[in-house]
Backbone bond lengths (Angstrom), bond angles and torsions (degrees), N, CA, C in turn:
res aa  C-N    CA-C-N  psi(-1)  N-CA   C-N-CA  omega(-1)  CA-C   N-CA-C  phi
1 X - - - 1.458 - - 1.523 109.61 -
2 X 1.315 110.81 121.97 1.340 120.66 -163.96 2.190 107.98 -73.51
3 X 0.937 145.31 125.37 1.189 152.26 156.80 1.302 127.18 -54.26
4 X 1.195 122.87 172.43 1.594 122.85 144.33 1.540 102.22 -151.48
5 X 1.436 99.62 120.33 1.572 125.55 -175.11 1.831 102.68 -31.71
6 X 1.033 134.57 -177.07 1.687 147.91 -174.26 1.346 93.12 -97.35
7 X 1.485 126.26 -74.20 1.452 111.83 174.72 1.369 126.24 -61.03
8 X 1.155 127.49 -61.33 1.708 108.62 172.77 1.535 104.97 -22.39
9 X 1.644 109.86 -75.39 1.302 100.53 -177.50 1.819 126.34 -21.53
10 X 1.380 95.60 -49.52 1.556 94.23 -164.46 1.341 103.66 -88.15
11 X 1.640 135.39 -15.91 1.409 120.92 143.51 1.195 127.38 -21.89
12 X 1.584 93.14 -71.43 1.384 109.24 -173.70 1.319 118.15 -41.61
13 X 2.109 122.68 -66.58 0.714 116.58 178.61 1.798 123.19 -31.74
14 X 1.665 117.00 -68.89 0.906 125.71 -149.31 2.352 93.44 -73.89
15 X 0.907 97.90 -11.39 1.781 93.78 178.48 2.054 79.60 -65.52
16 X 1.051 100.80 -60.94 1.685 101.86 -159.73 1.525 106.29 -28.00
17 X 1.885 95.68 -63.19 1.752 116.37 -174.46 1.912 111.17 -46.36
18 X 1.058 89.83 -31.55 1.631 95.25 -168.89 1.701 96.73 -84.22
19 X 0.906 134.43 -46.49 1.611 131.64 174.83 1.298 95.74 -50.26
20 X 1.003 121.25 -92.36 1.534 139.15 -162.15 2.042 105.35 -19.53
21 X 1.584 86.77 -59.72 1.705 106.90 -174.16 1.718 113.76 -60.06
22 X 1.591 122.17 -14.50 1.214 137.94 -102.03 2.257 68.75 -149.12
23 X 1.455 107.31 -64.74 1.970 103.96 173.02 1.499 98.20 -98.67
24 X 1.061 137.56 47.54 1.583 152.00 156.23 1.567 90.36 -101.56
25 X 1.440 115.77 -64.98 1.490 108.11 -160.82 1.645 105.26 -87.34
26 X 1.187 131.82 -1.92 1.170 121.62 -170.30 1.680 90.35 -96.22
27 X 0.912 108.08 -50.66 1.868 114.87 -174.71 1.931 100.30 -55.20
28 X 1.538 118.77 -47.21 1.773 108.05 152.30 1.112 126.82 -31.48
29 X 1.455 102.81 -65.90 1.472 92.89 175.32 1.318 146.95 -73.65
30 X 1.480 115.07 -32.87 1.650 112.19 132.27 1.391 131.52 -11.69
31 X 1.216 109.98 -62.45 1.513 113.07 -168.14 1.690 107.95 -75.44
32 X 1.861 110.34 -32.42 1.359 85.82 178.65 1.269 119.06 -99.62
33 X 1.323 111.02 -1.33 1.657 110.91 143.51 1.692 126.95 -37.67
34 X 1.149 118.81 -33.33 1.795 121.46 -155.43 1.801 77.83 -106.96
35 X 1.516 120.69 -27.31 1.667 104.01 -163.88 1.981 95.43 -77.70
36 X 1.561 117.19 -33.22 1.428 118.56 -171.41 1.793 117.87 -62.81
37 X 0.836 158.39 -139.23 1.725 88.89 -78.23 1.513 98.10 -67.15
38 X 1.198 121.43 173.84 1.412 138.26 163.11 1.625 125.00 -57.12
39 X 0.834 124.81 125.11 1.568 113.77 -172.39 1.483 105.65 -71.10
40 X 1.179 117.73 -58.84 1.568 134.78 -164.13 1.349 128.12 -93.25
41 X 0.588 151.57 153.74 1.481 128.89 124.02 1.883 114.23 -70.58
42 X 1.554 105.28 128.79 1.276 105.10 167.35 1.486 109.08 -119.89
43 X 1.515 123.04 163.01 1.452 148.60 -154.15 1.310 99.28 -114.48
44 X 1.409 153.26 118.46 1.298 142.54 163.56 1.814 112.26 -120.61
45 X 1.580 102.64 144.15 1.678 86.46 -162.06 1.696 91.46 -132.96
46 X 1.246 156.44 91.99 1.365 134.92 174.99 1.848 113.29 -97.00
47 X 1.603 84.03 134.52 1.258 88.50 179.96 1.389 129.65 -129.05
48 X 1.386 142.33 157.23 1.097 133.55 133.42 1.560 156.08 -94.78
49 X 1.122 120.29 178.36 1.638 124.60 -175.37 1.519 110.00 37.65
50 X 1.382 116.87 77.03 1.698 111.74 -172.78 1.375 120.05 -81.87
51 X 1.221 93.36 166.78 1.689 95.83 -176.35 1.379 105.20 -150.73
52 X 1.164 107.67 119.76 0.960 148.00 -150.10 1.548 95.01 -68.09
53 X 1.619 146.66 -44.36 1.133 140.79 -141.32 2.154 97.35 -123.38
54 X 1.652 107.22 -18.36 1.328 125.35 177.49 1.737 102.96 -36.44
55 X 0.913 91.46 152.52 1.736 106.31 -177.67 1.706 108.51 -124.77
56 X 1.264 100.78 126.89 1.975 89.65 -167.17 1.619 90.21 -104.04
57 X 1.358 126.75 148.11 1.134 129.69 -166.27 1.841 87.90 -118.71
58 X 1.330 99.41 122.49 1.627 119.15 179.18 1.940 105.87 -75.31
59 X 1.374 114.48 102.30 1.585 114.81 158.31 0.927 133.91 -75.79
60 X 1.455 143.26 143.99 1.643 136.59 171.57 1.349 96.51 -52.39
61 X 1.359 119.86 150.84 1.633 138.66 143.82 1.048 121.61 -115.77
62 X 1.261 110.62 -176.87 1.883 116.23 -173.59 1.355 119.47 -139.73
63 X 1.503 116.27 53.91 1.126 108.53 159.88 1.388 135.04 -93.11
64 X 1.497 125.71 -166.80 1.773 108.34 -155.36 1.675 92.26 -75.69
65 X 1.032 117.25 150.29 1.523 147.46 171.83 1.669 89.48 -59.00
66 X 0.967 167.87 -52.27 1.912 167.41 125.27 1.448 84.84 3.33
67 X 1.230 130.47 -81.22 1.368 130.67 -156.30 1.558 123.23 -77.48
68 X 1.052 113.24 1.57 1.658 123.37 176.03 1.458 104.00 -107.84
69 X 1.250 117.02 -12.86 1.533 122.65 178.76 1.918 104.76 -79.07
70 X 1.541 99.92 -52.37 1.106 126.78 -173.03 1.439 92.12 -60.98
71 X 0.940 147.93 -90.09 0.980 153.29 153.76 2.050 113.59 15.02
72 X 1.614 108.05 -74.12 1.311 118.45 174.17 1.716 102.94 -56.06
73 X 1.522 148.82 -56.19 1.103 145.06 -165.25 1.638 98.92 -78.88
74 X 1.253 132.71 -32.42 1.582 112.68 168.90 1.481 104.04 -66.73
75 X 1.146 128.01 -50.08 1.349 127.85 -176.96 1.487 107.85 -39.02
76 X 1.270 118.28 -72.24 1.353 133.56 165.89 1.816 118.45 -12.93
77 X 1.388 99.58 -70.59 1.237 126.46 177.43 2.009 117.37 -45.90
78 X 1.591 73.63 -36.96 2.061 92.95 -170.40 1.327 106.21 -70.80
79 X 1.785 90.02 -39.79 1.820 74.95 -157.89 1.960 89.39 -96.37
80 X 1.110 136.17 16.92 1.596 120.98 168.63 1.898 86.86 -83.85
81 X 1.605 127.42 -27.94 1.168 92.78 -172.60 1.563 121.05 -93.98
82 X 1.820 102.68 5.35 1.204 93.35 170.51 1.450 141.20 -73.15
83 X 1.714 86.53 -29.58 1.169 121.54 -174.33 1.861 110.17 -56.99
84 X 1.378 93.42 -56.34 1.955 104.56 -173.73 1.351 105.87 -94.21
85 X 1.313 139.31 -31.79 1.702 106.03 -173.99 1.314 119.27 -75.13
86 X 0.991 105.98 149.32 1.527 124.67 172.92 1.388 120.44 -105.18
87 X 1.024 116.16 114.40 1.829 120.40 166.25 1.593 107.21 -116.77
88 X 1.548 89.51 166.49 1.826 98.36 -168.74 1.448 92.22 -88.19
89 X 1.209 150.29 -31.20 1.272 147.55 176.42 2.228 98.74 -42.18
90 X 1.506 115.43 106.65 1.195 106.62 -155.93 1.823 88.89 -89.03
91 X 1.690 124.85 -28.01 1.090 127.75 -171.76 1.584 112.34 -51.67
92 X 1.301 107.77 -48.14 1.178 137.48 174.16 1.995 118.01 -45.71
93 X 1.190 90.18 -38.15 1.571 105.93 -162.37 1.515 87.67 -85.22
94 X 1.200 114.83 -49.08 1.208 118.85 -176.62 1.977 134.91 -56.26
95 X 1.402 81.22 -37.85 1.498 92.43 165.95 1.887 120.58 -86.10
96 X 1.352 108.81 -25.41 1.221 122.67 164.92 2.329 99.59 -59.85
97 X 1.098 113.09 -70.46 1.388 127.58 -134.94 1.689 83.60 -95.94
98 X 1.119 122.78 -16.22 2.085 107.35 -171.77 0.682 137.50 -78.42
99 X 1.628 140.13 158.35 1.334 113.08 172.85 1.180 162.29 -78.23
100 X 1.011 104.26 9.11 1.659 142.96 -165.40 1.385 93.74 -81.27
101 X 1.587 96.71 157.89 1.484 123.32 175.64 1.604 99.91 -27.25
102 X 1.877 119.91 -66.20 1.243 111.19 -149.64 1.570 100.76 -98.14
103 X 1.511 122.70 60.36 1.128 131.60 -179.36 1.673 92.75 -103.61
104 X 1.552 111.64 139.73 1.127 122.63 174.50 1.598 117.47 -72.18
105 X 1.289 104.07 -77.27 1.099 110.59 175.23 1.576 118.97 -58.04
106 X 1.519 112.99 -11.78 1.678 120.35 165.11 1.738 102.28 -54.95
107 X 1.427 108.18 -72.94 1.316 141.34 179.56 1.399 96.14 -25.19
108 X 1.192 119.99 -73.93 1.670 130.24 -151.59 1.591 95.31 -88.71
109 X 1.516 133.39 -14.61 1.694 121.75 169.57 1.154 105.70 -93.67
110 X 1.852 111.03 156.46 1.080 151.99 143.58 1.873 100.90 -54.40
111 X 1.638 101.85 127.37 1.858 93.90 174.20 1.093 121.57 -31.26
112 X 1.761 118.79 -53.80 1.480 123.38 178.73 1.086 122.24 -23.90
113 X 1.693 97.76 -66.82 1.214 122.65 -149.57 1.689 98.76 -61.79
114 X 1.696 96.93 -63.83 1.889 97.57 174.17 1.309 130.57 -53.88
115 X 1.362 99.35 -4.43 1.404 102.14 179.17 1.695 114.02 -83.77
116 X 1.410 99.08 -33.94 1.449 95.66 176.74 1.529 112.41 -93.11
117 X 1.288 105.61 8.77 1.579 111.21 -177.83 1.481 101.49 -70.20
118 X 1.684 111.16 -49.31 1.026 141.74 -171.31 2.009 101.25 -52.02
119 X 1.117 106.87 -53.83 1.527 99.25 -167.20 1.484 106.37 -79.22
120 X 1.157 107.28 17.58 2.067 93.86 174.05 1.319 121.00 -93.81
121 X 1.222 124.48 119.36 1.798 124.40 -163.64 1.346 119.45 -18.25
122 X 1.760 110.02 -46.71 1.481 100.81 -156.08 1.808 91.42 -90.36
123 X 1.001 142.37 6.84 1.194 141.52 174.44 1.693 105.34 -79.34
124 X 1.724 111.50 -54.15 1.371 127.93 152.22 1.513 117.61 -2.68
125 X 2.025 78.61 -81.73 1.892 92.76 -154.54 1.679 102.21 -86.46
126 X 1.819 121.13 -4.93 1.392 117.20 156.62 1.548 124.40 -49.90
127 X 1.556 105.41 -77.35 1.069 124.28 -176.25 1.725 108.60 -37.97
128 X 1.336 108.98 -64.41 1.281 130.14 -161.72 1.904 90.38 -57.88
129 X 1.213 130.22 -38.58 1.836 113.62 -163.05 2.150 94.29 -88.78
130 X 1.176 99.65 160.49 1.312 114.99 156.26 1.606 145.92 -101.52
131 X 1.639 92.90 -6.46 1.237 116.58 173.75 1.023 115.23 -115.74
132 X 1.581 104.28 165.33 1.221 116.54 -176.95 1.506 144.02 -61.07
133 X 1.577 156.84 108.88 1.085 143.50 -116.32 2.074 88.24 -131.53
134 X 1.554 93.08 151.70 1.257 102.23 -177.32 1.938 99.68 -90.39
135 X 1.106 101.48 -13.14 1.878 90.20 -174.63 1.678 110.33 -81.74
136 X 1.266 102.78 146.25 1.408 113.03 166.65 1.516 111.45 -145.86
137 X 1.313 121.19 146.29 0.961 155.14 -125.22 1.669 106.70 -152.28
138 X 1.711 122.77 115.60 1.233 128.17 -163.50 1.389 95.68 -136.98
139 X 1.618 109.09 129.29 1.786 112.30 154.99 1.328 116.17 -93.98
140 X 1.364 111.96 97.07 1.837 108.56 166.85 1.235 145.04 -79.96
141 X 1.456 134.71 71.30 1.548 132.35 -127.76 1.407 86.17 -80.49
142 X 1.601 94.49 144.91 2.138 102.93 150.44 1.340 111.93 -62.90
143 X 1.704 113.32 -178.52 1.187 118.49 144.09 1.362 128.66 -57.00
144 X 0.951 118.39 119.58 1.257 140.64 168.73 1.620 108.01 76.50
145 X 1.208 120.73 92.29 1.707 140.15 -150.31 1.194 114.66 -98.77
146 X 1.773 106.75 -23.00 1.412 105.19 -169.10 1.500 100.49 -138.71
147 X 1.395 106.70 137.72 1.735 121.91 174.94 1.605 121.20 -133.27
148 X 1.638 96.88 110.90 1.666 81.18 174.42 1.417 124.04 -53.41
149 X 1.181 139.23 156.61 1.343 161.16 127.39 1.022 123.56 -29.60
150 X 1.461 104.91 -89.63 1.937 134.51 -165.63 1.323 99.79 -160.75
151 X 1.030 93.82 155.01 1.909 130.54 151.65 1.342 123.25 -106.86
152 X 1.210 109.70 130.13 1.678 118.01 -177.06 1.327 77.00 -128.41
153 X 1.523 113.54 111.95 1.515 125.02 -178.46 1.827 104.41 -111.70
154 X 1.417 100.63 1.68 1.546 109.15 167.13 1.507 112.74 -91.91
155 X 1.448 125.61 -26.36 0.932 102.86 170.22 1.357 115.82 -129.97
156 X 1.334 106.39 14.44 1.529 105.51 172.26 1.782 112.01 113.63
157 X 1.133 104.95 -5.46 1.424 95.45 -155.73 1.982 111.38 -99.87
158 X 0.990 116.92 157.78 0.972 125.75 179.16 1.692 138.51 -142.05
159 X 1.379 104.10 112.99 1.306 97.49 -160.91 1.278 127.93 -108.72
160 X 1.485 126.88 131.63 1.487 122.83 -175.17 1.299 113.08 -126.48
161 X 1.445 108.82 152.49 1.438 117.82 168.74 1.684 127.75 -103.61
162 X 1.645 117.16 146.16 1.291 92.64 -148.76 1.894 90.77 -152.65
163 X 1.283 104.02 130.64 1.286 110.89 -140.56 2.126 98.67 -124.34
164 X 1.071 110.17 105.04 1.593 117.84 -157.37 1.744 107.96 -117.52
165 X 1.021 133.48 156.91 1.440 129.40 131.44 1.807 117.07 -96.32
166 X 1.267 103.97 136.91 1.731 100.78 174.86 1.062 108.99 -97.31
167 X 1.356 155.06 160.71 1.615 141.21 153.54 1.268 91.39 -155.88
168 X 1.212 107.17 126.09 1.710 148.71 165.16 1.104 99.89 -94.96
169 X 1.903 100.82 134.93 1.806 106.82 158.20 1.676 88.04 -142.53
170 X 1.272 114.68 160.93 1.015 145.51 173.82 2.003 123.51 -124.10
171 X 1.313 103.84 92.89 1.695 101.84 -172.59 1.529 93.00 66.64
172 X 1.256 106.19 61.35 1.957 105.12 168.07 1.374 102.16 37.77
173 X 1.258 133.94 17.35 1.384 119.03 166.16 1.891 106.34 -102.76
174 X 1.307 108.99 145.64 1.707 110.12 -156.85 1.879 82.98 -89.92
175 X 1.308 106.36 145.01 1.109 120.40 174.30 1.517 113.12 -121.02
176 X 1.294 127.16 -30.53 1.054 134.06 -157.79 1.596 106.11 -168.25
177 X 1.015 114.53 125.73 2.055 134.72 179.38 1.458 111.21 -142.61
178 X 1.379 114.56 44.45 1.756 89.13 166.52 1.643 144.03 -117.99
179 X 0.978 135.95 -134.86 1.166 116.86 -171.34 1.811 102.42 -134.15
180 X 1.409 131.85 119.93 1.267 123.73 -162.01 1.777 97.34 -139.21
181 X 1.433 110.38 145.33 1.531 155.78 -165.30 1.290 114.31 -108.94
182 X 1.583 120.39 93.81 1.539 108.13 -166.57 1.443 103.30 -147.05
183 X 1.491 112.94 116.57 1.441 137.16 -168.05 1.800 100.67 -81.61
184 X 1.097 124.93 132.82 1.374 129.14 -156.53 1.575 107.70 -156.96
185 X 1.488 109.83 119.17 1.667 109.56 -154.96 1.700 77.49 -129.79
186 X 1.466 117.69 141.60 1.672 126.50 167.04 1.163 108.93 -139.49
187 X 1.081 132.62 171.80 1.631 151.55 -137.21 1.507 102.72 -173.59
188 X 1.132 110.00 137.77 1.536 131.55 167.71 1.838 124.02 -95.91
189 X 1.224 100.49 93.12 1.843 90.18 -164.56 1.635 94.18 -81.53
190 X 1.396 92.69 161.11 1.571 117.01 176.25 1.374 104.37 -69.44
191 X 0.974 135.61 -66.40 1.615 123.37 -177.79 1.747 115.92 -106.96
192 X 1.106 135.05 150.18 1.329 168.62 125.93 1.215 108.44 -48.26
193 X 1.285 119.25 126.29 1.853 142.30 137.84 1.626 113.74 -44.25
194 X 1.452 138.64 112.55 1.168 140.17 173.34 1.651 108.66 -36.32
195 X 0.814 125.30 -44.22 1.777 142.16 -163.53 2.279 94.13 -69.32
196 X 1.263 79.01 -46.75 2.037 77.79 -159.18 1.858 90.98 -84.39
197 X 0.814 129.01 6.70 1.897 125.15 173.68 1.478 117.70 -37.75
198 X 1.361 108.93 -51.13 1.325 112.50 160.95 1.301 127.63 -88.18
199 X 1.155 139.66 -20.66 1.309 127.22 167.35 1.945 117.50 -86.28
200 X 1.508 92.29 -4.70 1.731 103.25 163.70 1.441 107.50 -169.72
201 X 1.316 111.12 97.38 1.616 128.28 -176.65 1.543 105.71 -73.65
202 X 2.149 112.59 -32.99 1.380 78.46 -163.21 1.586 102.15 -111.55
203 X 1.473 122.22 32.18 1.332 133.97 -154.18 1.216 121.08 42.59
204 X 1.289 128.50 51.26 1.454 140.79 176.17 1.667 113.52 -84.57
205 X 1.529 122.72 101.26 1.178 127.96 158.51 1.074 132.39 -121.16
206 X 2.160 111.63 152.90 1.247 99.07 173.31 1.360 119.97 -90.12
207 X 1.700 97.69 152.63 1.429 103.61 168.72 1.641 141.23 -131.60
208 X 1.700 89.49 16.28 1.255 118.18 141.43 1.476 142.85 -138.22
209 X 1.081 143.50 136.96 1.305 150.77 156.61 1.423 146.00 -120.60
210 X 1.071 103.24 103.18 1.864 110.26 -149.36 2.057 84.84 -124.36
211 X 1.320 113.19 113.46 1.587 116.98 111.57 1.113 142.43 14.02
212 X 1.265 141.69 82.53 1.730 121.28 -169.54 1.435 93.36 -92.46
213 X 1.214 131.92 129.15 1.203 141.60 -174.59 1.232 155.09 -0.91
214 X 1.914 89.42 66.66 1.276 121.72 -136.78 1.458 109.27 -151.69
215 X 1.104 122.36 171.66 2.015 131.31 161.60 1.603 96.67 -88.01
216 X 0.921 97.95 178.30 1.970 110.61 -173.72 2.172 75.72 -96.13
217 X 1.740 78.67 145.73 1.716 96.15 175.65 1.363 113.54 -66.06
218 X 1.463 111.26 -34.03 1.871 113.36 155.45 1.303 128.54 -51.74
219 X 1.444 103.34 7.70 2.169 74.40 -168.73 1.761 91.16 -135.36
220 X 1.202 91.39 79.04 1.937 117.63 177.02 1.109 117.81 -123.42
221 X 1.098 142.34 142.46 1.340 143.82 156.70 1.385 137.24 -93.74
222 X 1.195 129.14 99.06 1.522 114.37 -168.62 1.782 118.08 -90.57
């Protein structure tokens, strides 16, 4: 009856342990290869025992000047698509587009601004139905979508330009494909509402929205 010596054996074993341990770390590093670089910057806030009426007081931080930029042009980007797409999901539209505390585009405007958000037809004939709608409505950015402007470092403000196609179809029929120019100035307020923390951690609003020589992409009729 043939054997295998105590050490071979325990060669063996440990050749096994060392392979094994050996595509453990190569398959790691793979994966955090495909997770690098980071797309975003994201904001994370966990909390407890809320209160509803609490006031969060916004501090300077210090992260790299690259990543606070990054940061302002996703912002930018987020809220032009909160603002214009349209899906038939009406629940959806609703919590995106309302006015209430957990309104997105509430959250992220200046009164002005929501105020005139408010008067553009399809905001109108959204709000106003309860059912479900066959139109939808897509923002397709180019390369490179967003360009600062200026800095008004006196009063905070910051302005970008931001360069989209919209295209609406209705029942796969195309209603709308064009190409729109939209100047976009935001502000950082000192305090936050306890309630909006997550839908705006760092009090980032806009407080302009201008058209480049154009109607607002909302105010169409299909």
């Amino acid at each position: 009856m043939n054997t295998i010596e105590p050490p071979i054996l325990m060669s063996r074993i440990l050749t096994f342990v060392f392979a094994a341990a050996l595509a453990i770390v190569v398959l790691l590093v793979v994966t955090l290869a495909n997770l690098l670089p980071l797309s975003k910057t994201q904001v994370f806030i966990l909390t407890t025992q809320p209160r509803e009426n609490t006031e969060i007081t916004v501090r300077s931080f210090f992260p790299s000047d690259a990543n606070v930029e990054e940061f302002k042009e996703n912002f930018v980007k987020e809220y032009v698509k909160v603002r214009n797409e349209i899906i038939t999901n009406i629940n959806v539209m609703q919590r995106k587009w309302g006015t209430g505390e957990g309104g997105m585009v509430h959250v992220w405007s200046s009164p002005e601004v929501f105020a005139a958000f408010m008067r553009t037809r399809m905001f109108l004939s959204t709000m106003a139905s309860s059912a479900e709608s066959s139109l939808e409505c897509r923002v397709n950015f180019t390369d490179h979508p967003v360009r600062l402007l200026r800095r008004d470092q006196s009063r905070g403000i910051y302005t970008y330009e931001v360069r989209f196609k919209f295209l609406c179809t209705n029942n796969a029929l195309q209603i709308s494909n064009k190409d729109y120019t939209i100047r976009i100035g935001i502000q950082f307020s000192e305090t936050i509402r306890w309630v909006n923390r997550l839908e705006n951690p760092l009090g980032v609003f806009v407080s302009e929205y201008t058209v480049e020589g154009d109607r607002d992409p909302l105010d169409f009729v299909y």
